[in-house]
C-alpha positions in Angstrom: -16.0 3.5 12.7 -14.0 6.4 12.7 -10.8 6.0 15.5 -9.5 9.3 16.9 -6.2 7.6 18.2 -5.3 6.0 15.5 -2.9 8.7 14.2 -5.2 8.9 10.5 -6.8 11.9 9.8 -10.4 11.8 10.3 -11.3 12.6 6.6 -9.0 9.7 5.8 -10.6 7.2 7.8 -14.5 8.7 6.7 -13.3 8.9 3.0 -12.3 5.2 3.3 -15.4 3.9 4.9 -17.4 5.8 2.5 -15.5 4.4 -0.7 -16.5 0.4 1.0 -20.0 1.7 1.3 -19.9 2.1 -2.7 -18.2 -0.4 -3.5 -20.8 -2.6 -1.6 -23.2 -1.2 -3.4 -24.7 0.7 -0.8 -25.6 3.5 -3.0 -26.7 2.7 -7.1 -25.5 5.1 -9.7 -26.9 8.5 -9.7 -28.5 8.2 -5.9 -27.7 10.5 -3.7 -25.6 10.0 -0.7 -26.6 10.9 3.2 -26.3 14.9 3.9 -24.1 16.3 5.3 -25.3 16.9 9.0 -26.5 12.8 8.6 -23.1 12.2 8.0 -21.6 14.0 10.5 -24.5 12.6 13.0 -23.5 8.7 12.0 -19.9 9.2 12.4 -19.4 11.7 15.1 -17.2 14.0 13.1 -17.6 17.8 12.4 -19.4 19.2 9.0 -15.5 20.1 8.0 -14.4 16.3 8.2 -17.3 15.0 5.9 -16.8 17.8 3.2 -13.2 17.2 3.1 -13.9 13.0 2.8 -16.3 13.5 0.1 -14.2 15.7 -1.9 -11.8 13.0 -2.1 -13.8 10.9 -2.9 -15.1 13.3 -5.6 -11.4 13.4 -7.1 -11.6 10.0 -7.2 -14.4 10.2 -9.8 -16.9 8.7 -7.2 -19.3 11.1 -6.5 -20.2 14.3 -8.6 -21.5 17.2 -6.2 -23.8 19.7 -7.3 -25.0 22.8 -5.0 -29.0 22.0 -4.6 -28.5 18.9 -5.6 -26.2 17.1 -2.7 -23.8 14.1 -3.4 -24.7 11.5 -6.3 -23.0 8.4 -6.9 -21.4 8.6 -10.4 -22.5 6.0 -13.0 -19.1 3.8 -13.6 -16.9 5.0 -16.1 -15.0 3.4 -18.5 -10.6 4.0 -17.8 -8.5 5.0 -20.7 -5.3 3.3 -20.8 -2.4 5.3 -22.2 1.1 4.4 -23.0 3.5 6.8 -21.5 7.3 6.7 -22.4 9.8 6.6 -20.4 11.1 9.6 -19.4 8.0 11.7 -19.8 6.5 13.7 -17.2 3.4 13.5 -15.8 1.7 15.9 -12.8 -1.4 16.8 -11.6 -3.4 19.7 -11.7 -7.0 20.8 -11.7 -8.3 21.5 -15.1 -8.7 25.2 -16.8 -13.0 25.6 -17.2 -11.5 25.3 -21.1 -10.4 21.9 -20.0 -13.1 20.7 -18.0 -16.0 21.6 -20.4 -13.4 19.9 -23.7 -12.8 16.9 -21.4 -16.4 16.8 -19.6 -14.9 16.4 -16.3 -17.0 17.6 -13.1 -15.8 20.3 -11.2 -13.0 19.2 -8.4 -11.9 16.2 -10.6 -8.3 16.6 -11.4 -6.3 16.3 -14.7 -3.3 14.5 -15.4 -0.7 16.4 -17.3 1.7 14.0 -19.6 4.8 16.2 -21.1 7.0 14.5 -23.3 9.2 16.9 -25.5 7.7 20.1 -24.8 4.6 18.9 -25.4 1.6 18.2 -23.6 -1.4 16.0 -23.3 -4.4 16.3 -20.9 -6.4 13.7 -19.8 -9.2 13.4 -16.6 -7.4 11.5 -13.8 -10.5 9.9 -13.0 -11.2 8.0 -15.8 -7.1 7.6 -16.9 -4.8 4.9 -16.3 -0.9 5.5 -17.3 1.4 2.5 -18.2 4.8 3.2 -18.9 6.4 1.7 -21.8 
């Protein structure tokens, strides 16, 4: 349940409880989660707290949202290792619509930007995993 005192933001502590639904298998692939006002019925939180905790948990590559549709539970998807040398730099960013259609990323899912030597590489965050060399 979501604790007011314990100094963690409410969309933290929803976001988390959320993710251990999932990963119970609470929800299958591609069904949708509770709405919005259920959410914010079960929990005791305001519409604000859910929609930030479920976009987190959308940049995590969790859930894809869709206007009409609601909250789905993505299928799994396979992470891409890549070999990053030291030295490079990596940030993160939210993708061009260039990127995002190239890269098939859903809207709100980051990208993770690798620059070594002027140049640059792109790759979804949610489905990327960087070692360094």
């Amino acid at each position: 349940m979501i604790n007011s005192h314990s100094g963690v933001p409410r969309h933290l502590q929803l976001a988390d409880i959320l993710r251990a639904r999932l990963a119970a298998g609470e929800w299958a692939p591609g069904e949708p989660l509770p709405s919005e006002t259920r959410l914010t019925q079960e929990y005791g939180v305001g519409r604000g707290t859910v929609r930030r905790a479920v976009a987190l948990l959308r940049a995590d590559g969790l859930v894809d949202v869709a206007p009409g549709r609601g909250t789905r539970v993505r299928e799994p998807m396979e992470r891409q290792r890549v070999s990053v040398p030291r030295g490079a730099e990596v940030t993160g960013r939210l993708p061009t619509p260039t990127e995002r259609a190239r890269l098939d990323i859903p809207e709100g899912v980051p990208v993770l930007v690798v620059s070594i030597g002027g140049r640059e590489r792109v790759y979804p965050a949610d489905r990327t995993t960087l070692t360094i060399r």
